[in-house]
Structures are given as structure tokens and as C-alpha cells.
N, C-alpha and C positions, 0 to 999 in steps of 0.2 A: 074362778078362772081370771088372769091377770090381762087385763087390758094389754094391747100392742103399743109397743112404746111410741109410733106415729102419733097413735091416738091420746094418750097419757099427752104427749107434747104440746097437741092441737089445746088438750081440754086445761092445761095447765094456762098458755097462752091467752085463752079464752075467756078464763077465770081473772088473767093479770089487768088486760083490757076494759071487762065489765067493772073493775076495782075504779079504775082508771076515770073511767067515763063515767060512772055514775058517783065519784068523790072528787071528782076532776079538781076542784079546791083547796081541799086537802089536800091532794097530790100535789099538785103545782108547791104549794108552801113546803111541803117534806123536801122535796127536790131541790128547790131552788135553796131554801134555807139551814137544811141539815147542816151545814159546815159552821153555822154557830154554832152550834151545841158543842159543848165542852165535860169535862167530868163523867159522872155515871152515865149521862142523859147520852150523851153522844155514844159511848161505852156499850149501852145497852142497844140502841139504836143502830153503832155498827153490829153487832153479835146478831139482830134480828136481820138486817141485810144477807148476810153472811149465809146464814140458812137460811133463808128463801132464794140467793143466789145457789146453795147446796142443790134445791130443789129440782134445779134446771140440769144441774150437772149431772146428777143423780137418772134425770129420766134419761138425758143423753148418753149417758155412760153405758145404762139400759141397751138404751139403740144400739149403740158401738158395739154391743156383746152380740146384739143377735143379728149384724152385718145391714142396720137400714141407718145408721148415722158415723161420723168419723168419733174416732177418740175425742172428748174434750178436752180444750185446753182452756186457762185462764181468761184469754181473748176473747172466746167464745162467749164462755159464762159469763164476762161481764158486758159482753155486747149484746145479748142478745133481750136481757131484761133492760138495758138502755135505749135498746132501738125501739120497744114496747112504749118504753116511759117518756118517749119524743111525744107521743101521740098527746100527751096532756097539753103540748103548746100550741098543735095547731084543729083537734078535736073539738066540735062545733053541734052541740046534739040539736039545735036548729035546722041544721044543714040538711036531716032528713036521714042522715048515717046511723047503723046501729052498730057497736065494736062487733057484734057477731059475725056480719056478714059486709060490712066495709059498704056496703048497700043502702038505699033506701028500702024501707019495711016494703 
């Protein structure tokens, strides 16, 4: 049985988040610094974007078929893994927050 594409959404986000927060370092340096990269490096590195942006569009597209999300568009799919990856500049695991629940534990 196929998960609800709500659900696929949440656990998809969920998973981009936990990446986020728990490599917070790495991310930060991918993000801010990918635009050097040149040649295959960059090459490869867009291609893996690419399909992990597919990923979101894919489960949205899901949605759209079974009437719980709009058609994707290009805007979307790249906003919506940007607005995720905001989080590495101002996420603080001091703070008390866990990316699951935007909460204290």
C-alpha cells in the first residue's frame, strides 16, 4: 500500500531537514559555495540537485493526481527545497529545537 502523498511530502521534508540539522556544516559550505565548482564537479553536483529537486516534484505531481496539492510548477520545486535549506542559516541545535517538531524535545 502507497503512502498518501500528504504523508510522502511531510516524510520527504522531514528527512531534508534532519540532513540539514544534523550536517548543518556541510550544508552551509554546499550551499553557499557550490557556485565554484566548475567542470564535472559542478556537472555532477548539478545532475544530483536536479533529482532530488525531481523528488519533490514527483511527490507533488502525486498530490495534483489525487486532488490534495496544485500542479507543480518550476517555482515551486525550486522554492520549496530553498525555503528548507534557509534553515542551515539560522538553525541553532542549542536552542532546544528539534527539525522534527520545530519544538523543544
Amino acid at each position: 500500500m502507497r503512502r498518501h502523498p500528504v504523508g510522502t511530502f511531510r516524510e520527504l521534508a522531514r528527512e531534508h531537514l534532519d540532513v540539514i540539522t544534523t550536517r548543518q556544516a556541510e550544508v552551509t559550505v554546499v550551499l553557499r559555495e557550490m557556485h565554484a565548482l566548475s567542470g564535472e564537479r559542478a556537472k555532477a553536483l548539478n545532475q544530483l540537485r536536479a533529482e532530488y529537486e525531481g523528488l519533490f516534484t514527483a511527490v507533488i505531481r502525486e498530490g495534483a493526481d489525487a486532488g490534495v496539492f496544485t500542479e507543480p510548477d518550476i517555482l515551486v520545486t525550486h522554492a520549496i527545497p530553498g525555503m528548507y535549506n534557509s534553515v542551515s542559516m539560522w538553525f541553532n541545535p542549542n536552542d532546544g529545537l528539534t527539525a522534527r517538531t520545530g519544538r523543544p524535545p
